[in-house]
N, C-alpha and C positions, 0 to 999 in steps of 0.2 A: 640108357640105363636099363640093366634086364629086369624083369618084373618078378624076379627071385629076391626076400629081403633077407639078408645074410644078420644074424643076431651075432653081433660082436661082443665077444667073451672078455669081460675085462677083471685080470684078480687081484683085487682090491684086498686080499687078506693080508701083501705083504706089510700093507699100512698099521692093519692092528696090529701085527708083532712087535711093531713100532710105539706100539701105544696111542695112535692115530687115528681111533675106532669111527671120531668127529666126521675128520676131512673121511674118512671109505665113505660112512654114510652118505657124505653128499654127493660123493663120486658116483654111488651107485643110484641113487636119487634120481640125481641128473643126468643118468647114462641115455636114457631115451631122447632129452632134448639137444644134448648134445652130436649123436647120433645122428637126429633128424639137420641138426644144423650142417653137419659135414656131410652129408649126402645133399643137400640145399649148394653148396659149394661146389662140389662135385660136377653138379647137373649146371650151373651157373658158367661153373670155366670151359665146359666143353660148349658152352652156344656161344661164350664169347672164342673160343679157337674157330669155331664153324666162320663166325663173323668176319673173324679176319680174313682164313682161307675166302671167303666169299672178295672181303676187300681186296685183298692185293691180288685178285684176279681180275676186279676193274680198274684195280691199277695197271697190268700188264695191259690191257685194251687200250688206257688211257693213253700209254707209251708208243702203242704198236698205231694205234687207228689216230690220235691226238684230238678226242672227242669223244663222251660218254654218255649216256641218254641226263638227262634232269634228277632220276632217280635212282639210276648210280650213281652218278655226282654225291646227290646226300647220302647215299649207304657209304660212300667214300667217306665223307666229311664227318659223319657220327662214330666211323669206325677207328679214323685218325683221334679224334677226340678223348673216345672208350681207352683209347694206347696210351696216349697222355696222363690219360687220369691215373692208367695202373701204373705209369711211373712215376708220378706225382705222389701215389703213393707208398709204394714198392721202394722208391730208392729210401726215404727219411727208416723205413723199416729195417732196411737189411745195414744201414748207418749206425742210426742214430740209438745209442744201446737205450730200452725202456721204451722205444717207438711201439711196439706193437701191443704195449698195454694203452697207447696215447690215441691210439686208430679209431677203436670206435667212440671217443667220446668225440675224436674230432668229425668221426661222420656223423652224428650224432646232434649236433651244434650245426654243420654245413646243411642238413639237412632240415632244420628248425628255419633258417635261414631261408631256405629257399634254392642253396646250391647242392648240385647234386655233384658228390665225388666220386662214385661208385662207377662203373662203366653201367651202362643201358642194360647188361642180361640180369645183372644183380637187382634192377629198380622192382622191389614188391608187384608193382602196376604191371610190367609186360608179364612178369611170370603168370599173372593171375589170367591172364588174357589164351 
């Protein structure tokens, strides 16, 4: 991500002509942390695309040589996993109509739990690290 922050212009006037003056406020309110959320996103999809390219190049080893050290094996196996989850959760979303308001309460609850649905780049803990 470049270290230029691009201030996104959002015109929230056409809502007042609307007589919607409520919902602009919150729009404009929340522009910052919404903002920061999709740039959080952003920077989250591209470590999980690096992840994979990294997997499925132990994978082609795993094909070519039919043996992989102990720690590709697990970059393998958490990478497989991170896939699973996003279409675990990907597919009910792009289905099931009202899905993508149901998403994070269900991550939400999985994560009160103790299960993590989110792939490994999304977990708070690695980002912080």
């Amino acid at each position: 991500m470049s270290d230029e922050k691009e201030d996104i212009k959002i015109d929230v006037s056409i809502f007042e002509k609307d007589g919607k003056t409520e919902f602009s406020e919150k729009i404009s309110i929340h522009k910052e942390k919404a903002n920061k959320a999709f740039q959080e996103l952003i920077v989250n999809l591209k470590v999980e695309a690096t992840e994979t390219q990294v997997a499925s190049k132990i994978f082609v080893k795993y094909i070519k040589e039919g043996n992989v050290s102990e720690k590709e094996e697990q970059e393998l196996k958490t990478q497989v996993y991170d896939l699973l989850k996003v279409l675990g959760i990907g597919i009910p979303f792009a289905l099931i109509p009202g899905a993508s308001l149901l998403i994070p309460f269900l991550i939400k609850i999985a994560n009160k739990k103790g299960i993590q649905l989110l792939p490994t780049a999304f977990n708070e803990e690695n980002n912080k690290s």
